[in-house]
N, C-alpha and C positions, 0 to 999 in steps of 0.2 A: 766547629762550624762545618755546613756542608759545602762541600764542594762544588764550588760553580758550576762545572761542566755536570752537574749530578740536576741541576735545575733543565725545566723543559722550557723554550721559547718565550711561551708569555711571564713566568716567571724574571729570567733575567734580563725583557724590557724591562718591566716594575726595578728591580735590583738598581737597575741602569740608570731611570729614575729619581730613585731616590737619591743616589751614590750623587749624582748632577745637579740635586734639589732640582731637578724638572719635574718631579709629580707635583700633582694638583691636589689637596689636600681637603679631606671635606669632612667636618665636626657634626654631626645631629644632636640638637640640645645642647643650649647656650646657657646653661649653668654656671653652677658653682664647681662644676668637673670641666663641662666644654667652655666653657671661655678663655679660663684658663690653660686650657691646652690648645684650644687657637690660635691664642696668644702667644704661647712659646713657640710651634710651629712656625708662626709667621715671623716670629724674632729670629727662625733659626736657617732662614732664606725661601720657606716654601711658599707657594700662593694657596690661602686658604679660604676656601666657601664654608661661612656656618648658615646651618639651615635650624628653624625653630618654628612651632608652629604658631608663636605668638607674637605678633605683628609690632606690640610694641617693644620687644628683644630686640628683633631684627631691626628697627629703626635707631632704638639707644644706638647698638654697634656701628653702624652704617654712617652715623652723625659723631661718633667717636667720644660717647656718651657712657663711661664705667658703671656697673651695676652689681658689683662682685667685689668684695674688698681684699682678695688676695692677687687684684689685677693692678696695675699701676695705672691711675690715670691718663698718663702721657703718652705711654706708653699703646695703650690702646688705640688712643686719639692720631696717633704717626701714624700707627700702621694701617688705621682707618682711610687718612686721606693720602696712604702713597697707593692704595687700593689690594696693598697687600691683605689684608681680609676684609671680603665681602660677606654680608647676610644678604640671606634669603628665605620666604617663605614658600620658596618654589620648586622641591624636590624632583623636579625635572632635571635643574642643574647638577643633581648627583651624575649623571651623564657625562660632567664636564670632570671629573676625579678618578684622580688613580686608585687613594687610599679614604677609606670612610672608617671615622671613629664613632659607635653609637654611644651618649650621653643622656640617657633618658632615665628618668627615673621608673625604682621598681619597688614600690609601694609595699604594703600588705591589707589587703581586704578588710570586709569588719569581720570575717569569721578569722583572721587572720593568716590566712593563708597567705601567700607570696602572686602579687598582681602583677603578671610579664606582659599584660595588652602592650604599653608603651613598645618596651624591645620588637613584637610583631609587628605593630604598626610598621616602625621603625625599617622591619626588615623585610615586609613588603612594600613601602615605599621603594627603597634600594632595589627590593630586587626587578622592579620595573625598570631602571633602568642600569642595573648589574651590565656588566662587560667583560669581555675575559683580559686579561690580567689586572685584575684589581682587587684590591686586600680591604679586607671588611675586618674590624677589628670590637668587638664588644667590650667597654670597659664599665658597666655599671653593676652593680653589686648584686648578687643574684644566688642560686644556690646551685651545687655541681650537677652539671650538666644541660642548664639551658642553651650553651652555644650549641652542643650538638645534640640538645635533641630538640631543639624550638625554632635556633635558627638558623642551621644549614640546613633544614629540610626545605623553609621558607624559602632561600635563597635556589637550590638545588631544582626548585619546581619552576623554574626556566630553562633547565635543559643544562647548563651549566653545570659542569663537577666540577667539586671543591678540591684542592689541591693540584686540580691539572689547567682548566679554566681561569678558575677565581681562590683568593687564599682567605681564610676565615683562623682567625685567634679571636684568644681571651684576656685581656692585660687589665685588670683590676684598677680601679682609681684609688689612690689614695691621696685623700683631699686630709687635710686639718684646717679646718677655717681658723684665722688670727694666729696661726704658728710662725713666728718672728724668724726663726730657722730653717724651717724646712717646707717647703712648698713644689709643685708642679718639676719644677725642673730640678732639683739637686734631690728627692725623695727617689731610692731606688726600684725599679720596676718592673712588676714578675711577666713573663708572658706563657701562655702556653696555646700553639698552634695543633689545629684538626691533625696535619701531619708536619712531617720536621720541616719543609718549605715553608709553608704558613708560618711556623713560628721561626725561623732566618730572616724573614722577609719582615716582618713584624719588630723583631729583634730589632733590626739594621734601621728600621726606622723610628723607632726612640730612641736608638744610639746617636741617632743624626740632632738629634734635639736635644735630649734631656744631658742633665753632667750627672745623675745618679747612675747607677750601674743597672744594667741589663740581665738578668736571671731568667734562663730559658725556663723551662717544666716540659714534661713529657707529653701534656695535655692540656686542655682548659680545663677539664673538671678539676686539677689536680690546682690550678692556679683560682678556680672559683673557688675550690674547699677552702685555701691558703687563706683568702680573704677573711671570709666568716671566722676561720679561727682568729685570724686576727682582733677582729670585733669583740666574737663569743668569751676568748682571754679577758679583753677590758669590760665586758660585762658582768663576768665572774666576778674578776676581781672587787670592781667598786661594790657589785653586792653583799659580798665579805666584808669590806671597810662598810658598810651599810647597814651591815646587820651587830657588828663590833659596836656602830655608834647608838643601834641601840639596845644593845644591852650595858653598852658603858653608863648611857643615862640611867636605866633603872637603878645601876651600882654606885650611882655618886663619882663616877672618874671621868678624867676628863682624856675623850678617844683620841682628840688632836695631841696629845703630850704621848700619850701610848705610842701612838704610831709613829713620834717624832724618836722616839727609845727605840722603836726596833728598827728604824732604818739608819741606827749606825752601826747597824751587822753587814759589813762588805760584801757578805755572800748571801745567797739564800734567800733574800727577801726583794721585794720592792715595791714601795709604798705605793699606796691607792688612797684615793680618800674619800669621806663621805658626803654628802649633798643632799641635795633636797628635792632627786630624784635625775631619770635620766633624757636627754635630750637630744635632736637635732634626728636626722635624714640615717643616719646607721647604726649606731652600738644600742639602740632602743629597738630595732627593728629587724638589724641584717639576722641574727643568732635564730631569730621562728622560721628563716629563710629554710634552715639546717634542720631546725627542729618539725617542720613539715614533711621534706623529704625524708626522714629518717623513717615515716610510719611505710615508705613505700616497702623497707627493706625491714619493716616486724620491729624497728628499734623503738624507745622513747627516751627522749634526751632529758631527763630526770634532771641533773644538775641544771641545764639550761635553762628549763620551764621555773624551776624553783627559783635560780636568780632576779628573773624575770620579775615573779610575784615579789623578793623584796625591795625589787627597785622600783616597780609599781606602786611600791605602798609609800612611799618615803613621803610624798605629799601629805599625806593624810596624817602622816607621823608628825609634819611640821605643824601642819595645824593645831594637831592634841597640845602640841610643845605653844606653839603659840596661845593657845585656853588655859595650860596651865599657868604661863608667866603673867598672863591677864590679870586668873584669878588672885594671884600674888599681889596685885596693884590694887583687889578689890572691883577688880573693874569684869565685864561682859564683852563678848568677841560681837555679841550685837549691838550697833551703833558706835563700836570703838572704831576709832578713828586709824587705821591702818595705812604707813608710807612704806611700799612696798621698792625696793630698789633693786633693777635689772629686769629685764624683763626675756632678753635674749639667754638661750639654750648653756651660752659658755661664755666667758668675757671676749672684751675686745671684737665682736663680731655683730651684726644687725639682724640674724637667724634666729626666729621664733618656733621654728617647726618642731614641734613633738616637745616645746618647751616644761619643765615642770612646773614653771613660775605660770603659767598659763591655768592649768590643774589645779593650782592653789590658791589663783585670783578667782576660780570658778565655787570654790569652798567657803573663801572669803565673802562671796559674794552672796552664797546662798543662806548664809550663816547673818547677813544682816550686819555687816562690818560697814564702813564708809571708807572704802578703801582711794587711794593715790599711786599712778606706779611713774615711778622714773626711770626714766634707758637713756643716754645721752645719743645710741646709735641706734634705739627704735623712735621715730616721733610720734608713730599712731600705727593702732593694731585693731582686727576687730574682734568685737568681745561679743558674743550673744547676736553678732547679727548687725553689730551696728559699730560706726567709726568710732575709737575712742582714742583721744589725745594723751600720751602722757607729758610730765611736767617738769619743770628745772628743777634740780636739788638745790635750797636755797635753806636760810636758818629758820626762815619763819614756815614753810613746810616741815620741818625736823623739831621744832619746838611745839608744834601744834597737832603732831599726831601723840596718840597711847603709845604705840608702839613702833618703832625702823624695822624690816622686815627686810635683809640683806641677802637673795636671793640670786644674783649674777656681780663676781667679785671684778669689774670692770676697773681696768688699769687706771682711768682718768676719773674716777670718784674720789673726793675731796673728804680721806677717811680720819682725819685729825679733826674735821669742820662738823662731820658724823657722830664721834664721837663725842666731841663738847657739847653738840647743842641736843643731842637726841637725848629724851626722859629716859626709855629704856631701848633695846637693840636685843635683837634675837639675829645672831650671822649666822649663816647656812654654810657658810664658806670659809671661815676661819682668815677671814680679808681685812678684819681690824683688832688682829693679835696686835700688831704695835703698838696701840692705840688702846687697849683695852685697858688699862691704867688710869685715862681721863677720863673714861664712861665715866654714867651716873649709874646706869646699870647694867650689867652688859649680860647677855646670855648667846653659848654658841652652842650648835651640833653635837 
């Protein structure tokens, strides 16, 4: 740690602050990252402002109205009417904060490039009403070196220097939507500050919050790289378990029993598995974050780009697998009657974004199927432009399709009820192994 007496004035107010839970605490973007770090913030004695620019966010929050399912209802709803967090659509009140977390998302274009408008936005807002000693902390997922070279310049171009003025880190979200274990507060957390102030200052205030542990870096760029590798890992990998499942299919093996044989090697391995492609807001997206900048520096991320393409393809794999099993029945992929089950990115969770199950209903659709989708935690999604309801899992939906098309392995699906009444079952997810005994006919991955 650095030494107190090594801080300049405005710095060890902020310190002082925090240390007292007197700072004022200000979230941008009431997500599925900012909510729940408002929310702990505010569970951890501070007063926090979230600011968003969508007017019905700010109201949910403000009426103590949850929208985030790794938030506790009640939780929210207290800290709503003891006034412990407010929303606002009114970035003037960043004036009223010590510490501001930005929570925005960071896209990728159709050329696929990396879209940081949000972050600028974000950081010209702030910086209208920046103040010196107050800590501006970037935590959305980005590729190394957006904090210093996109947003302390933003910030800087009020006169204000970073490190002596105002403090500027990088602290990475690491969200898991439906993770029963690890969440927002007990999840360890990297930071890396412009200079060693910034990140003390940064440090000290998710020590004051979270029970995970606190892991300085020398830099943000070193704690953005940290990120993507993290992703880029689980991208790799599932595309290996991706690419194993299919060539197990062409070979007659079954990849779910392979993969359950190598992972009782205690060392050296650990299992990935395969799916029916990849989903949600980062491990589909963050890795081109890395594989853009690399062309700055002459590199090309060859493994990365090639993952990509097989995790890309896996839709499409599913469908060939679902025309073969059709054809098996005698039957046609046009006008068969397809119950497609999950409709969300990964179980247990209401996130469609970058779903694959989306991709595959788009295949189904254009292939002339009469498709059904059930999500107990999506009710209606839009497809083509237009609202589309889906349906209860029930016996006479299950008996009345050609085919179950089990695409999000959701904890509270009724997979004994699945497999008795469904004619045939194609699992993507290997979610009615116990069950596959009562099929009538069962086909997996």
């Amino acid at each position: 740690m650095t030494e107190v007496n090594q801080f300049n004035e405005s710095a060890k107010e902020l310190l002082n602050k925090i240390e007292t839970k007197n700072a004022t605490i200000g979230v941008v973007g009431l997500g599925y990252v900012g909510l729940p770090l408002a929310v702990e913030k505010a569970k951890a004695g501070y007063k926090v402002i979230g600011f968003d620019v969508q007017s019905k966010r700010v109201d949910q929050v403000n009426n103590g109205i949850n929208y985030i399912g790794d938030v506790v209802d009640e939780e929210l709803s207290e800290l709503t009417q003891s006034k412990q967090i407010f929303a606002t659509t009114d970035y003037s009140r960043i004036a009223d904060v010590d510490t501001v977390a930005i929570c925005v998302p960071t896209p990728l274009d159709i050329y696929q490039q990396p879209d940081t408008s949000y972050v600028e936005s974000s950081g010209k807002e702030i910086a209208k009403y920046l103040h010196k000693g107050m800590l501006i902390v970037l935590e959305s997922t980005t590729y190394p070196g957006t904090t210093e070279e996109v947003l302390k310049p933003i910030l800087e171009e009020t006169g204000l220097k970073c490190g002596e003025d105002f403090f500027l880190a990088y602290s990475p979200e690491r969200v898991d939507p439906g993770n029963k274990h690890y969440n927002t507060k007990n999840t360890p957390k990297v930071v890396g500050g412009i200079t060693p102030a910034c990140a003390e200052i940064a440090g000290l205030l998710y020590k004051s919050v979270l029970e995970g542990d606190v892991h300085l870096v020398s830099s943000p760029a070193v704690a953005e790289m940290e990120k993507i590798l993290e992703n880029t890992f689980r991208h790799i990998n599932i595309a290996l378990a991706n690419e194993m499942a299919i060539l197990c299919d062409r070979m007659g093996i079954d990849v779910w029993e392979v993969i359950d044989a190598a992972a009782t090697k205690p060392y050296g391995f650990m299992a990935f598995y395969p799916g029916p492609g990849l989903g949600g807001h980062c491990i589909p997206i963050d890795p081109f974050y890395l594989t853009w900048k690399a062309r700055e520096y002459n590199y090309h991320t060859r493994l990365i780009e090639l993952a990509g393409e097989i995790n890309n393809g896996m839709p499409e794999f599913v469908i060939d697998r679902i025309m073969q099993i059709l054809n098996k029945e005698k039957k046609a992929l046009n006008g068969a009657k397809v119950a497609m089950l999950g409709l969300a990115y990964k179980k247990d969770i209401d996130d469609i974004r970058e779903s694959p199950a989306l991709l595959i209903l788009n295949e189904l659709d254009k292939a002339g199927a009469n498709w059904t989708v059930v999500d107990p935690y999506v009710k209606e999604f839009k497809f083509k432009g237009e609202v589309t309801k889906t349906e209860d899992l029930t016996q006479e939906l299950l008996e009345s399709a050609d085919i179950v098309l089990l695409t999000t392995d959701h904890s509270n699906f009724d997979y004994e009820l699945i497999a008795k009444e469904s004619n045939v079952i194609f699992d993507t997810r290997n979610a009615l192994k116990d069950f596959k005994d009562i099929a009538k006919k069962y086909y997996r991955l």
